[in-house]
N, C-alpha and C positions, 0 to 999 in steps of 0.2 A: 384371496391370497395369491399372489407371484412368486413363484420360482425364478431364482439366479443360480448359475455356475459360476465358482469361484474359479478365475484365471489363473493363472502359472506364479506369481506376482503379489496373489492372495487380492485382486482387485475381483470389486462385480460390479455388474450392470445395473444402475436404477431402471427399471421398465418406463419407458417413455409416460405412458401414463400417469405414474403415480411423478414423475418429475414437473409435467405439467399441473398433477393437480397439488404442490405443493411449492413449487414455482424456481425449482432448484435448477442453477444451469449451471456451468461449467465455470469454477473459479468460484464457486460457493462454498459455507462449507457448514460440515455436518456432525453433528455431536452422535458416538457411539457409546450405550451402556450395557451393562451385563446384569441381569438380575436372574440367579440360579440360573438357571440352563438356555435361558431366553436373550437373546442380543436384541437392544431397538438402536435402529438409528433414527435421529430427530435430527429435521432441518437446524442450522445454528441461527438464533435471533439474528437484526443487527443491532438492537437496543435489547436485550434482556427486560429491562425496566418496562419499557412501553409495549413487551408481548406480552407483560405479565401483568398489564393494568386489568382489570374488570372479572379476573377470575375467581377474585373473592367477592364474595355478596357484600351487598350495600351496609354498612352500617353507619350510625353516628362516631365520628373522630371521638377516640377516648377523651384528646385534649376538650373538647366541647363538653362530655357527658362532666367531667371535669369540672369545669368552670360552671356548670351548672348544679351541680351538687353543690359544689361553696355557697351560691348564691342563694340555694335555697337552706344551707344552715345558716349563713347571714341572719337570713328572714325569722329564724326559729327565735 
């Protein structure tokens, strides 16, 4: 964990570190939230969409479980 001082301005310092290992440079920009007492800041995607592919586990597309169900009342 890193410690910042907040500036006069209410600005702080990302520690070089943690800028390189999340790859934020200057003119990025960065999402702030508040959850009770706790601030995070999170890098901002540039796709939302495509940072948020693969984070849910694999399953079969409802639309397929779907059309596979029909097919086997069909059959009945």
């Amino acid at each position: 964990m890193e410690s910042v001082k907040v500036l006069n301005k209410g600005q702080i310092v990302i520690p070089a570190s943690i800028r390189k290992k999340y790859a934020i440079r200057p003119g990025n920009k960065i999402q702030m939230f508040e959850y009770g007492k706790l601030i995070y800041i999170v890098p901002q995607a540039d796709d939302p969409v495509d940072e948020a592919r693969g984070c849910l586990p694999a399953h079969p597309s409802l639309s397929k479980e779907l059309l596979d169900d029909r097919k086997r009342e069909r059959n009945i």
